[in-house]
C-alpha positions as a LaTeX table, in Angstrom:
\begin{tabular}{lrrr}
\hline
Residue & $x$ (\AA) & $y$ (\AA) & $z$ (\AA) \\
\hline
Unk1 & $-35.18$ & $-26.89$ & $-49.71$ \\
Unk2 & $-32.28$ & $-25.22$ & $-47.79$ \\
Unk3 & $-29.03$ & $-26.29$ & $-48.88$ \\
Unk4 & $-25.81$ & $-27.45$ & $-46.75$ \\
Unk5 & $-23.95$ & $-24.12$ & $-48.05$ \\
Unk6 & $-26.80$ & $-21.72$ & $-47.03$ \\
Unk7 & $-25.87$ & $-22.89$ & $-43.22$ \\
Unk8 & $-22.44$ & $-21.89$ & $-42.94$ \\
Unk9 & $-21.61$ & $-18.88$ & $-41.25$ \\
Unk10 & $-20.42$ & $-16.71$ & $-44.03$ \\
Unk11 & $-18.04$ & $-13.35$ & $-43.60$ \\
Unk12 & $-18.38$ & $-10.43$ & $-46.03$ \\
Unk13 & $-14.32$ & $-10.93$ & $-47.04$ \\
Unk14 & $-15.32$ & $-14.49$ & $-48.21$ \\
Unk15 & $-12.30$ & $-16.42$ & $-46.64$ \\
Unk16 & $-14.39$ & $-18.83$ & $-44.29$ \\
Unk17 & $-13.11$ & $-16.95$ & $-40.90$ \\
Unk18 & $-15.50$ & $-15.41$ & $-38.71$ \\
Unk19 & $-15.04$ & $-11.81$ & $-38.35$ \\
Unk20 & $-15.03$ & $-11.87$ & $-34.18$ \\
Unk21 & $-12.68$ & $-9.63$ & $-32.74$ \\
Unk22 & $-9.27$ & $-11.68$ & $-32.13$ \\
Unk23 & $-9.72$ & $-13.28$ & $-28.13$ \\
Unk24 & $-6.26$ & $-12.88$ & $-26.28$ \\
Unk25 & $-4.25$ & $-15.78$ & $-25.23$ \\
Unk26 & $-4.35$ & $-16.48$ & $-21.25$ \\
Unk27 & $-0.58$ & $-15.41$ & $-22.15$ \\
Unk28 & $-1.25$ & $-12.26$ & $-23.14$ \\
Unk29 & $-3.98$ & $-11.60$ & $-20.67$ \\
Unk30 & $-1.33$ & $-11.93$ & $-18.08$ \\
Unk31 & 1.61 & $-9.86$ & $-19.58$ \\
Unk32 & $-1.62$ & $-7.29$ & $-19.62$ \\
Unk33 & $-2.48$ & $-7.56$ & $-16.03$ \\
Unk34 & 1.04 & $-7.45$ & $-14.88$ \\
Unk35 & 2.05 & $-4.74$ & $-16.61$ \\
Unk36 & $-1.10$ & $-2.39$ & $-15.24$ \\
Unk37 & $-0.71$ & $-4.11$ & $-11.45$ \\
Unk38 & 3.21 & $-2.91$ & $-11.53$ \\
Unk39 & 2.64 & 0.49 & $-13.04$ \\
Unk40 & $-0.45$ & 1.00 & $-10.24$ \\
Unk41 & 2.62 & $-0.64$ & $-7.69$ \\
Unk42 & 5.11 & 1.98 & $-9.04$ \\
Unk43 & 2.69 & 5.01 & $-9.20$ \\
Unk44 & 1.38 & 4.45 & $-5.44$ \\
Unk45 & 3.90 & 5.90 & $-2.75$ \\
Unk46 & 1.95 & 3.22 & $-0.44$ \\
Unk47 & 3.30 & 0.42 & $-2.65$ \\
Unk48 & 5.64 & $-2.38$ & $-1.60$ \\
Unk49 & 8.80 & $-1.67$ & $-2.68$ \\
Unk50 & 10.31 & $-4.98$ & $-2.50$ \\
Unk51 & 7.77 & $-6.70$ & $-4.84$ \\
Unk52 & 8.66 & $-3.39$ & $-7.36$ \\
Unk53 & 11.98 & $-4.76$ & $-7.54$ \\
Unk54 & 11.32 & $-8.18$ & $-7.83$ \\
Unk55 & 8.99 & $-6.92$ & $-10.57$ \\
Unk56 & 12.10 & $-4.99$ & $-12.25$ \\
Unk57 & 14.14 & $-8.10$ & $-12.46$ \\
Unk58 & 11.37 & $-9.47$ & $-13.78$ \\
Unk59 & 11.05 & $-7.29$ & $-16.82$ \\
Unk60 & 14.81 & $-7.54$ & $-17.20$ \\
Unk61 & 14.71 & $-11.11$ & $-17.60$ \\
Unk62 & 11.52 & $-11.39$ & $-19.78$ \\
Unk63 & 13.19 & $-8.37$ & $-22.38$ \\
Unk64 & 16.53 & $-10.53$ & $-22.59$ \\
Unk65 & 14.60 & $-13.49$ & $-22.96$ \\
Unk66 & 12.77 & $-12.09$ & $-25.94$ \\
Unk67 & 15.83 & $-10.68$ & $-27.57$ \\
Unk68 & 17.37 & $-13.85$ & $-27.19$ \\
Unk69 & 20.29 & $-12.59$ & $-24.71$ \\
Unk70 & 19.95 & $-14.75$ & $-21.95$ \\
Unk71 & 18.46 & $-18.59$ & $-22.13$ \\
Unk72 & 15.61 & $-19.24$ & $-19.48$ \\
Unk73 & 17.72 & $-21.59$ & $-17.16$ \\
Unk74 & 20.13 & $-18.89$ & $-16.29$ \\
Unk75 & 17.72 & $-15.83$ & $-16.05$ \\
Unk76 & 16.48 & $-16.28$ & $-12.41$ \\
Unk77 & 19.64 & $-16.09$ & $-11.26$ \\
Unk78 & 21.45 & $-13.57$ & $-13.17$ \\
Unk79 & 20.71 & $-10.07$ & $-11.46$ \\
Unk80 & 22.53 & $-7.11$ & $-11.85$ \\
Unk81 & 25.34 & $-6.52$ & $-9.48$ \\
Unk82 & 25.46 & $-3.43$ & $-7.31$ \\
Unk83 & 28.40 & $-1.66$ & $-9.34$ \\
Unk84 & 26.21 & $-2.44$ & $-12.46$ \\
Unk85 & 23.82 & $-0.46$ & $-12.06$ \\
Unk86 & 23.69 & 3.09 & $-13.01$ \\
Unk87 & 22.61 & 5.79 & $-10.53$ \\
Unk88 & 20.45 & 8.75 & $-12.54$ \\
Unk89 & 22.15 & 11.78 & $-12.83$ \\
Unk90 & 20.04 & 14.96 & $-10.73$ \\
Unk91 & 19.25 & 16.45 & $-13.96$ \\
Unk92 & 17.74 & 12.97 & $-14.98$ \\
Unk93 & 15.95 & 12.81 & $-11.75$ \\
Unk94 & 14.54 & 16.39 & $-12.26$ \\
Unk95 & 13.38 & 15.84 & $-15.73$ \\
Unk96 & 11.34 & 12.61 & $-14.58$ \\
Unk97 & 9.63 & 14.93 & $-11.54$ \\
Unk98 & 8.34 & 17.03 & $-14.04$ \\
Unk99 & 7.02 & 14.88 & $-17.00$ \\
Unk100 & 5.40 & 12.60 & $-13.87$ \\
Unk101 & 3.98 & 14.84 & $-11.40$ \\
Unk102 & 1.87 & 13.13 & $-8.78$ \\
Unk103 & $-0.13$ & 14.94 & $-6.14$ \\
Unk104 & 0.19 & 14.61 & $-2.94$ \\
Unk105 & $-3.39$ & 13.32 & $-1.61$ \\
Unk106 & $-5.01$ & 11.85 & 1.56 \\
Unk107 & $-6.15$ & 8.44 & $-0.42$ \\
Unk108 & $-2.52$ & 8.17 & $-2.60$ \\
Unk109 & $-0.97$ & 6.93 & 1.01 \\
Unk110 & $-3.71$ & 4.60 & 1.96 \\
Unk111 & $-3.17$ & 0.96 & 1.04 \\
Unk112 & $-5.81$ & $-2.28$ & 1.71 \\
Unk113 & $-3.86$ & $-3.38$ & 4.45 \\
Unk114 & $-3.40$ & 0.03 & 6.27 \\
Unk115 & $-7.18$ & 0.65 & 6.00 \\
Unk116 & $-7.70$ & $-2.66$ & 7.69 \\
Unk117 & $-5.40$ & $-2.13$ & 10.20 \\
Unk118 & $-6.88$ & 1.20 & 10.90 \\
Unk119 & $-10.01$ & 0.25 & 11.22 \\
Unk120 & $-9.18$ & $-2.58$ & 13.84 \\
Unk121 & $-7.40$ & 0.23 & 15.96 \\
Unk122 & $-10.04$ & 2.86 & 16.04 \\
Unk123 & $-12.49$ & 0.13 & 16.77 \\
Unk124 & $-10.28$ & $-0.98$ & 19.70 \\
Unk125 & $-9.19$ & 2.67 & 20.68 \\
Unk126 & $-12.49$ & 4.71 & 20.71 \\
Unk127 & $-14.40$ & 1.57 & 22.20 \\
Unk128 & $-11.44$ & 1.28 & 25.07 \\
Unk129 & $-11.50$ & 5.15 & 25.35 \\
Unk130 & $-13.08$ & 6.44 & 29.28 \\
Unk131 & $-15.02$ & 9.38 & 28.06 \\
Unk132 & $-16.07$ & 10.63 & 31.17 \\
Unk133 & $-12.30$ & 11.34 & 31.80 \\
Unk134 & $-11.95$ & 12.30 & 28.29 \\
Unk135 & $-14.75$ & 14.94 & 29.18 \\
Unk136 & $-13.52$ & 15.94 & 32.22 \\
Unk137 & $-9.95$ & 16.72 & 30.68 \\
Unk138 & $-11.46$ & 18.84 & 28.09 \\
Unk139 & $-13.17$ & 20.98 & 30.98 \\
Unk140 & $-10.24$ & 21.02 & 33.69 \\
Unk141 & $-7.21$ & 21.36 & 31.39 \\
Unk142 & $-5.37$ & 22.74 & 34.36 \\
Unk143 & $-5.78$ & 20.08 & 36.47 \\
Unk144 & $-3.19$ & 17.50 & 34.73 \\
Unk145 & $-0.61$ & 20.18 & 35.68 \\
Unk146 & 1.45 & 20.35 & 38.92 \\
Unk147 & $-0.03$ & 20.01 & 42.50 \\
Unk148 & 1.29 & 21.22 & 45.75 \\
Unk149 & $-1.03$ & 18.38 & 47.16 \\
Unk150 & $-1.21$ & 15.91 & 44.60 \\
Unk151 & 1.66 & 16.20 & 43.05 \\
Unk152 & 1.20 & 14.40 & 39.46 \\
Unk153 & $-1.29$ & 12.26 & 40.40 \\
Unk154 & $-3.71$ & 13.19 & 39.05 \\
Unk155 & $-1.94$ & 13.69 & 35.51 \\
Unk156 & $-1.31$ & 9.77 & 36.19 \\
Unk157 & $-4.41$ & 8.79 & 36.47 \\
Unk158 & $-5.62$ & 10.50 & 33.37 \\
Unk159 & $-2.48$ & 9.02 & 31.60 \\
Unk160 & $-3.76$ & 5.60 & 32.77 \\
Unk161 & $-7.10$ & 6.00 & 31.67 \\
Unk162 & $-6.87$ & 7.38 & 28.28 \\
Unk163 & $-3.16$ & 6.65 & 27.25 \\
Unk164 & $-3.35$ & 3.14 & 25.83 \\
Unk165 & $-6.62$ & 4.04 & 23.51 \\
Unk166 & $-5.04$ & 7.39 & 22.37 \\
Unk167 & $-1.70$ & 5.54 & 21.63 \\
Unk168 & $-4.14$ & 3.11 & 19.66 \\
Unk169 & $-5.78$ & 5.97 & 17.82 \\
Unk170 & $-2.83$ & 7.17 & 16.99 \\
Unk171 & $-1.73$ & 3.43 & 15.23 \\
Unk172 & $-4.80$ & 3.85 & 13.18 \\
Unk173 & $-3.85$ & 7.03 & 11.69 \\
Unk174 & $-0.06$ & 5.93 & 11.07 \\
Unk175 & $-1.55$ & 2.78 & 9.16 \\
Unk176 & $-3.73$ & 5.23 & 7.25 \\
Unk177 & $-1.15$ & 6.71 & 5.90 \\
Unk178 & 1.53 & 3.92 & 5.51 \\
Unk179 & 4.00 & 5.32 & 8.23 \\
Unk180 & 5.14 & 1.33 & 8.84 \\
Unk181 & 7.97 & 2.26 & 11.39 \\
Unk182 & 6.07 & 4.69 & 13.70 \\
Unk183 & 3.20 & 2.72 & 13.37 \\
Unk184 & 5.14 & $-0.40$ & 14.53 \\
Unk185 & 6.89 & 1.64 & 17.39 \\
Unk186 & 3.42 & 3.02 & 18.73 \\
Unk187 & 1.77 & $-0.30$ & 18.33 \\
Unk188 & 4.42 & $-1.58$ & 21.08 \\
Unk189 & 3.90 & 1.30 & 23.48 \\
Unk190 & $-0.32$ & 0.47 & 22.69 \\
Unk191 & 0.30 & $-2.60$ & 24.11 \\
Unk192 & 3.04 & $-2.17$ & 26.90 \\
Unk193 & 1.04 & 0.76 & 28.06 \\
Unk194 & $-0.73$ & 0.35 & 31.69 \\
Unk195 & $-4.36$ & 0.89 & 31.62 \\
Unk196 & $-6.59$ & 1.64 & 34.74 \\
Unk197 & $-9.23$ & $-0.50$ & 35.87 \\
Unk198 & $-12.17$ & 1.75 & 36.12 \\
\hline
\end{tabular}
């Protein structure tokens, strides 16, 4: 006959607890994940800068908060004022260069959103792009330049035919590796650009 006690789970310390690994609260799951997603942020020169420092306020107000500083209500709006903060000395600014270096590498730029940008506008610009001019160019490089005849026309004609795809090629690679600004500016001049109808 099995008895009641025999059931119970039973751990080799005796005290009644189950000896499972301690499961972290869904509070200090988070704190987890936020602190690796802002170091990743911090670490990647394609990051967004504006969430990094929302993200430094952040941890200001959450260390203040847990020494007791600073009650809850008036943490989101204290931030520190411009003359508050202190700028790193270039010695300090060395020292962190060299205990932190980073390579420089062709993936270390890329973010999600350049990658999909990129891969819209080599889509748009190699399917857009007239390779027979393209191949004709590439044999008759002298023929874009100055004509007694022609003038520039025919230099024209190749800048109507392949200049909106290259500008769009170009995009691609700017969004590859996060240049926002150029990439904005070239993205206008993609789409102001006259094409040809051929």
């Amino acid at each position: 006959m099995v008895s009641l006690a025999t059931t119970r789970d039973e751990t080799p310390d005796g005290d009644g607890e189950e000896a499972t690994p301690k499961r972290p609260t869904l509070r200090e799951a988070s704190e987890k994940f936020s602190e690796d997603f802002w170091d990743e942020v911090g670490k990647s020169r394609g990051g967004v800068p504006m969430l990094r420092r929302m993200n430094e306020q952040l941890d200001e107000e959450r260390d203040a908060m847990r020494r007791g500083d600073a009650d809850p209500s008036q943490a989101s709006s204290t931030a520190p004022a411009a003359d508050d903060v202190e700028t790193p000395s270039p010695g300090a600014q060395d020292a962190t260069a060299s205990i932190d270096p980073q390579p420089e590498g062709f993936w270390r730029r890329c973010t999600i959103g350049g990658l999909l940008i990129a891969a819209v506008f080599w889509w748009w610009g190699l399917s857009g792009m007239h390779w027979p001019t393209a191949r004709w160019v590439a044999t008759h490089p002298n023929a874009l330049l100055w004509s007694d005849e022609l003038g520039w026309s025919v230099a024209k004609e190749v800048a109507l035919r392949l200049g909106a795809p290259l500008l769009r090629c170009v995009v691609a690679w700017c969004a590859m590796r996060s240049h926002w600004r150029v990439m904005a500016a070239i993205g206008a001049a993609a789409f102001a650009c006259p094409v040809a109808d051929v």
